[in-house]
NUROKE-548265 format. One line per field, with one value per residue (C-alpha): residue number from 1; residue in one letter; x, y negated, z. Coordinates in nm, 4 decimals. Layout:
i: c(NUM, ...)
aa: c(A, ...)
x: c(X, ...)
y: c(Y, ...)
z: c(Z, ...)
//
This chain:
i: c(1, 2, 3, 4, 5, 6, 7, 8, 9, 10, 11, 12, 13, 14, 15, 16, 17, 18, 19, 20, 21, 22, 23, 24, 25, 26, 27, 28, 29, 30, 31, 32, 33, 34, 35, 36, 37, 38, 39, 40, 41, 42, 43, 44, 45, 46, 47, 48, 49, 50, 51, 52, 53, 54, 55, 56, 57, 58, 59, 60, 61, 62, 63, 64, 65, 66, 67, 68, 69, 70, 71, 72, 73, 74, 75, 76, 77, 78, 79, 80, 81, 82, 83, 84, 85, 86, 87, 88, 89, 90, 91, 92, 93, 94, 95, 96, 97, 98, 99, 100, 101, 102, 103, 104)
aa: c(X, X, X, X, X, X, X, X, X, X, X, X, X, X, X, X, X, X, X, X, X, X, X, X, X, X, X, X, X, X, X, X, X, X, X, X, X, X, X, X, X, X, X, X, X, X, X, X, X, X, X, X, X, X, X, X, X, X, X, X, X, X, X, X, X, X, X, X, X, X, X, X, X, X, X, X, X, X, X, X, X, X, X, X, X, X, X, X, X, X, X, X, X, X, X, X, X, X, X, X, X, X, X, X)
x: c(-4.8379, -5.1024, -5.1392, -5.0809, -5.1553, -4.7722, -4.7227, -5.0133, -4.8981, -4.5489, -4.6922, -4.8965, -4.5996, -4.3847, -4.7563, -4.6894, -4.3182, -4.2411, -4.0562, -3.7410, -3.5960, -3.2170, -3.0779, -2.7368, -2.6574, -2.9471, -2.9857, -3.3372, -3.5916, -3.5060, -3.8378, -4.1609, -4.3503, -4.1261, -4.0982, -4.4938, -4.5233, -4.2923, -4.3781, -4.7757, -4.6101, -4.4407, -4.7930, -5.0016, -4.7857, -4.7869, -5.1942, -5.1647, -4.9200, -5.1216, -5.4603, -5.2601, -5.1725, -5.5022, -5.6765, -5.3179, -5.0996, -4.7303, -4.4598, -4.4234, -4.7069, -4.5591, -4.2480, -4.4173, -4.5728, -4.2379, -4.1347, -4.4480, -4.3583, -4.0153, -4.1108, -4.3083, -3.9929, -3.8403, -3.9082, -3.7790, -3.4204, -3.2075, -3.1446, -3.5279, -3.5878, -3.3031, -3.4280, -3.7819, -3.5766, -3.4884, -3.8732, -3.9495, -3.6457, -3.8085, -4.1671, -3.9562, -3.8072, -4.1677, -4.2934, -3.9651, -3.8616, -3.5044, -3.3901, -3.5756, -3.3382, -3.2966, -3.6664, -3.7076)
y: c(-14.7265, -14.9973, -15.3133, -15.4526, -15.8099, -15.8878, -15.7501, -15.9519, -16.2941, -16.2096, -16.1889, -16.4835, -16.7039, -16.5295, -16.5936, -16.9409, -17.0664, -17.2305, -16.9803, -16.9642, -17.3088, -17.3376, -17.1156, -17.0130, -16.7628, -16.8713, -17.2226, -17.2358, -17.1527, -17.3574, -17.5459, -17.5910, -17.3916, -17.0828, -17.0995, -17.1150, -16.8394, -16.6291, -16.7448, -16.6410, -16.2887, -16.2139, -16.3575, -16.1227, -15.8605, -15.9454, -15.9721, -15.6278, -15.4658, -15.5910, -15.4670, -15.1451, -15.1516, -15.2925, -14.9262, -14.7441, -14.6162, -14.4451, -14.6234, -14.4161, -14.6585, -14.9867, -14.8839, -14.8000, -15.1911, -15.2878, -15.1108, -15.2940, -15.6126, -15.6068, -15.5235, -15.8248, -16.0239, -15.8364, -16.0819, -16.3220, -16.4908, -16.2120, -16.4510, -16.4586, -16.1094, -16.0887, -16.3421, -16.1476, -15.8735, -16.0899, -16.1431, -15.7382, -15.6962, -15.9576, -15.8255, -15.4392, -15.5619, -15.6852, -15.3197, -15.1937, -15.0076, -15.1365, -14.9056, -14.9302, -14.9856, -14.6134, -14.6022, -14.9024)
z: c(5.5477, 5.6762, 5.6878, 6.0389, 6.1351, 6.1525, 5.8241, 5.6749, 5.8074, 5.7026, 5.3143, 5.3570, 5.4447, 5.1483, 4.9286, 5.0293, 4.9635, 4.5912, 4.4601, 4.1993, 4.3101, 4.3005, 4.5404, 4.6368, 4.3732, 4.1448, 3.9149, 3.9543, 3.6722, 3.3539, 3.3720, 3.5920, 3.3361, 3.3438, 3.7526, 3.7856, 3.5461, 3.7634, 4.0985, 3.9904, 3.8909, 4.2268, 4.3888, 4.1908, 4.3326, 4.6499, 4.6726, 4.5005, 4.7668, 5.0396, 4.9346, 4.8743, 5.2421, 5.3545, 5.2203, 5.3151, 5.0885, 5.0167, 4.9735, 4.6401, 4.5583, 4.6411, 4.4695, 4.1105, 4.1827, 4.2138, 3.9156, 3.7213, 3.8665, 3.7139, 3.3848, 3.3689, 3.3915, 3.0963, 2.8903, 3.0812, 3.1405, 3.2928, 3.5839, 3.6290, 3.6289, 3.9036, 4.1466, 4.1392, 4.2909, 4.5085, 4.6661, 4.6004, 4.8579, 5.0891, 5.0945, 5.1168, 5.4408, 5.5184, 5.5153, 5.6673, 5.3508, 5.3605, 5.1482, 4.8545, 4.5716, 4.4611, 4.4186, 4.1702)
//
């Protein structure tokens, strides 16, 4: 898998969007601390992911960075850890691995 300019602008725009707000589904994170500290998590994998692709890579690879990514939020509030699946799925479709969820 590489990174294609497509690809790349389509992280950069997810990089860029506040992340765990209220949502359908989802109450928000309980405080501005706790949604910073997540939304940096989900960044930090994203800038991973995409210097993975940048040097190609398997998507074996991207799903063990998933798979790091949401043990990061195991300490977190269960609701938390769930929306960050939320933006794994997104950047997934991104790649075009829309199946992903057996892997992770």
């Amino acid at each position: 898998m590489k990174l294609t300019p497509r690809i790349q602008a389509e992280i950069k725009a997810l990089k860029l969007e506040k992340k765990f707000l209220e949502a359908e589904y989802y109450p928000g994170a309980a405080d501005e601390e706790t949604r910073v500290r997540c939304e940096k998590r989900v960044n930090a994998f994203l800038d991973k992911c995409e210097a993975l692709l940048s040097r190609s890579t398997t998507d074996h690879i991207l799903y063990k960075a998933a798979v790091e990514l949401e043990e990061q939020f195991e300490e977190e509030n269960a609701e938390e850890g769930e929306h960050a699946g939320y933006y794994i799925g997104r950047f997934m479709h991104i790649v075009g691995l829309d199946d992903w969820t057996e892997f992770v």
